[in-house]
C-alpha positions in Angstrom: 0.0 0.0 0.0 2.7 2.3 0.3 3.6 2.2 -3.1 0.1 3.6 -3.5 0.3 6.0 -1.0 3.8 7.5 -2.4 2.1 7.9 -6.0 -1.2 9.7 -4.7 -4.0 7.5 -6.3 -6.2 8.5 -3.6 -5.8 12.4 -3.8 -7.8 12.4 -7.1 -11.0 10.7 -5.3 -13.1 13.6 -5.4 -12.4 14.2 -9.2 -15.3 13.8 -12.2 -14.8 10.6 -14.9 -14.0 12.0 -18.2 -13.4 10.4 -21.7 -10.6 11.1 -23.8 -12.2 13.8 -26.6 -15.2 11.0 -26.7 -13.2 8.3 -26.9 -11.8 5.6 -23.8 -8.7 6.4 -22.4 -5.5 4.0 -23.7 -4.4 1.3 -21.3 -0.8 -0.4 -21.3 -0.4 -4.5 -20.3 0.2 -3.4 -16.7 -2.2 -1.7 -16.1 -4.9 -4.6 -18.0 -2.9 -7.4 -16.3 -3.6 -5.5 -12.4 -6.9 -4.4 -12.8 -7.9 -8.0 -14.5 -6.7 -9.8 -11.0 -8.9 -7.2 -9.0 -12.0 -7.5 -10.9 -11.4 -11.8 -11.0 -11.0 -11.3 -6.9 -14.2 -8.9 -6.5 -15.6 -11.3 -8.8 -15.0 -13.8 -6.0 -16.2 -12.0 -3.6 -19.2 -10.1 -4.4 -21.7 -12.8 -3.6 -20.1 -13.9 -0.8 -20.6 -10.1 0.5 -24.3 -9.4 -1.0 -25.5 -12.5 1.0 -23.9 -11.5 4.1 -21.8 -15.1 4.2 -18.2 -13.2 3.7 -16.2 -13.3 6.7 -13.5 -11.8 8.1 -10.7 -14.2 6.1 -12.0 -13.6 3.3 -12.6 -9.7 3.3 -9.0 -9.9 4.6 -7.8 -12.0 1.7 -9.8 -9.6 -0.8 -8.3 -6.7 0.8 -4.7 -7.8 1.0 -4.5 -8.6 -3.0 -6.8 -5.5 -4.1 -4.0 -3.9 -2.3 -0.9 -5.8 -4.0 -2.5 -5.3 -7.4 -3.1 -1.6 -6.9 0.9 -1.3 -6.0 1.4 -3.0 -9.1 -0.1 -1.1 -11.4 1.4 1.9 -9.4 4.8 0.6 -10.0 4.4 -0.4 -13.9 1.3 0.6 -15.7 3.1 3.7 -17.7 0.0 6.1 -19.4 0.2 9.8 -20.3 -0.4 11.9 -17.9 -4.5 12.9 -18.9 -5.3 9.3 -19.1 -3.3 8.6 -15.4 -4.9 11.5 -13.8 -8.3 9.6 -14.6 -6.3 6.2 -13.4 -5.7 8.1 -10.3 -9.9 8.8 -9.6 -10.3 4.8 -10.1 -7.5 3.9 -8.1 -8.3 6.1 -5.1 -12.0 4.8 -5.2 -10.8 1.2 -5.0 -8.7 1.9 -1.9 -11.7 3.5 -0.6 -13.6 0.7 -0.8 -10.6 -1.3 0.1 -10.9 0.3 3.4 -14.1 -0.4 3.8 -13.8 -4.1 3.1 -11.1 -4.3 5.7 -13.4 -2.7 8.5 -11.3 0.7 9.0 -14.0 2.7 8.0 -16.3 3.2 11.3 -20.3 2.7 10.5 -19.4 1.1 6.9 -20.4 -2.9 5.9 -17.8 -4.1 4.8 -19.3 -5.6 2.4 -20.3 -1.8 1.4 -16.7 -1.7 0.4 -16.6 -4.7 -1.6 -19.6 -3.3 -3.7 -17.7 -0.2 -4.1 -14.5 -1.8 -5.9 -17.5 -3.4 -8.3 -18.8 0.0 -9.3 -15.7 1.0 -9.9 -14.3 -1.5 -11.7 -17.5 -1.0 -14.0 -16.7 2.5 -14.2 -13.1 1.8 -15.5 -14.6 -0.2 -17.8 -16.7 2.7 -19.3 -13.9 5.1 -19.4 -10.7 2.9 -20.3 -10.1 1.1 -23.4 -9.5 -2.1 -21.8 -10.2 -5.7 -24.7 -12.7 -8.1 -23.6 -14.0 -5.8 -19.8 -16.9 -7.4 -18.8 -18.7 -5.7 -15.8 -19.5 -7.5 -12.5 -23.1 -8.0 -12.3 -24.6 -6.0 -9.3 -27.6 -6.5 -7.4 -28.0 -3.0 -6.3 
């Protein structure tokens, strides 16, 4: 998480979603390759956490490789800087829920965070040219 930390993902939270002059932002193998594991390990997850059967293990587990492939991605994904500022409004909402999923947000589900990472894997999806995305189906 550091490695997170030290590039400032999370700073950019607040920030709207924009396309690229219509068009999906451009994505390197890096960055496809880290946010593929994260949406196959919210994938795992999700129902899990929408039934309320997800436990502490296993929101832990979620949690601790999220994290690994957001420092990843940090460390090699390479885009121009328009496109990485809009990396940087995904990335900071998928700590967020992160966060959530690991309990250290006070009054939050933690499976609240677990949905969060989903919507915001669907939104990366929307905005980033990324071959064969598939969105997570959500209940809500």
């Amino acid at each position: 998480m550091a490695a997170a930390e030290a590039h400032d993902h999370a700073a950019g939270a607040a920030q709207k979603m924009t396309l690229s002059a219509g068009k999906k932002w451009a994505t390197d193998q890096p960055l496809r390759q880290g946010m593929n594991a994260i949406r196959l390990s919210a994938a795992a997850i999700l129902p899990l956490a929408h039934a309320g059967k997800a436990n502490d293990a296993e929101y832990g587990a979620f949690a601790t490789e999220v994290t690994a492939q957001v420092g990843y991605i940090v460390e090699h994904c390479k885009l121009e800087p328009r496109a990485d500022a809009q990396l940087h409004i995904v990335i900071g909402a998928v700590m967020a829920g992160v966060n959530m999923a690991q309990g250290k947000q006070q009054g939050a589900k933690r499976s609240v965070g677990v949905v969060k990472v989903a919507h915001t894997l669907n939104t990366y999806g929307k905005y980033f040219d990324h071959p064969n995305w598939k969105p997570l189906a959500l209940a809500h």
